[in-house]
Phi, psi and omega in degrees: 000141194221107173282154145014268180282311175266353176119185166311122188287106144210069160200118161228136166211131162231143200054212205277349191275115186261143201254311154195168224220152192194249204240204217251148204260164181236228122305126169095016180257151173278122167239149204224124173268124178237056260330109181294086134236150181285124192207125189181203174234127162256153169042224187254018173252140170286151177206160195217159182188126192233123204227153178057195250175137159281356157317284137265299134172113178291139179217108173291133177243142198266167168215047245112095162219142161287079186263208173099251190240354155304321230348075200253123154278128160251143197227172176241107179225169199273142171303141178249355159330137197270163147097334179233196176264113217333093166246148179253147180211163210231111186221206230177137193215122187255116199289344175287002200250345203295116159281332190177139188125217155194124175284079158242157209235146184187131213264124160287138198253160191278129178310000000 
């Protein structure tokens, strides 16, 4: 099955559960946040955190993922700060923490 708009599907979760996993994820692949939230831990402080809209999906280019036992993807996405100015920033997401939403990941296919 192939959308459209973002490439090939080949990683979806939803809630805590990945629904599919088709290969490994990579740099330049697209990730679409669907509201999303995150509950976990960094270093020893807890933290929740809710991204993106049943409107829309906040979409991300991944440039890093960890996978083994992390599964953390780091990505590149438009600052989500109210107010300033249209910037990009680079943050990190640990696909185990995901609680509620969906998470899908898609390999851009070559013209």
């Amino acid at each position: 099955m192939r959308d459209k708009y973002y490439g090939y599907p080949i990683y979806s979760q939803m809630g805590p559960n990945v629904d599919k996993r088709e290969c490994e994820i990579m740099p330049g692949d697209i990730v679409a946040l669907t509201d999303v939230k995150l509950k976990g831990f960094k270093g020893l402080q807890s933290y929740n955190l809710h991204i993106g809209t049943s409107g829309g999906p906040l979409l991300a280019i991944v440039h890093e993922y960890e996978g083994g036992k992390k599964h953390k993807v780091k990505v590149y996405q438009a600052a989500l700060q109210a107010n300033t100015f249209p910037s990009v920033e680079a943050t990190s997401y640990r696909l185990d923490d995901l609680k509620s939403g969906t998470i899908q990941v898609f390999r851009v296919e070559e013209a």
